[in-house]
C-alpha positions, 0 to 999 in steps of 0.5 A, spaced: 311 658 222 315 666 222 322 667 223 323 672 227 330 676 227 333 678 235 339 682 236 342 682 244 343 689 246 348 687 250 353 683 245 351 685 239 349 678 237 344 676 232 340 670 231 334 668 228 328 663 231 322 660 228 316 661 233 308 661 233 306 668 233 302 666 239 309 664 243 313 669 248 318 674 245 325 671 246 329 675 253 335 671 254 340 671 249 345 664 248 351 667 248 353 672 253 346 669 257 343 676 259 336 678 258 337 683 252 334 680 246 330 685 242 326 682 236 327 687 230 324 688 224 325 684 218 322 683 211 318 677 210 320 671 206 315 667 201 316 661 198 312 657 194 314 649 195 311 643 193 308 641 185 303 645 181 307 651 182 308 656 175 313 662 175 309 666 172 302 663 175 301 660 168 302 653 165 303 656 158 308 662 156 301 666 153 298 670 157 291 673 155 292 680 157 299 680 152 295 677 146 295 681 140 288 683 138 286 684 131 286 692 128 280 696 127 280 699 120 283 706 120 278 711 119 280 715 114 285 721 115 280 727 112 273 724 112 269 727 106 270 734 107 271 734 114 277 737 116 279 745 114 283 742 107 278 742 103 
């Protein structure tokens, strides 16, 4: 369920509340008690929770990308007579 932050125009007071997001924006506000809450903008959170969860989404600390590779030989730098040197 969202967390949604609010902040009375009124008094200034600042109060978070989780809610569907299919329920009515909160009005009235608990602490002075007039109808000024105003939902803000506010950055959302995520959190893996329970088992099965990696930090870095693999079991192993190898990942395939990072893996080195085997070099190709490297061509020689003057292929018979193929630069302006000879």
């Amino acid at each position: 369920m969202p967390t949604y932050e609010y902040v009375c125009k009124d008094c200034g007071h600042h109060l978070s509340a989780e809610q569907r997001m299919s329920d009515p924006r909160l009005t009235d506000c608990p602490h002075c008690g007039k109808a000024g809450l105003e939902r803000q903008l506010s950055a959302g959170g995520f959190a893996l929770k329970g088992s099965g969860w990696y930090q870095t989404d693999f079991k192993g600390g190898g990942n395939k990308a990072s893996e080195s590779k085997p070099e190709a030989a490297a061509a020689p730098s003057c292929p018979a007579g193929g630069c302006a040197c000879h």
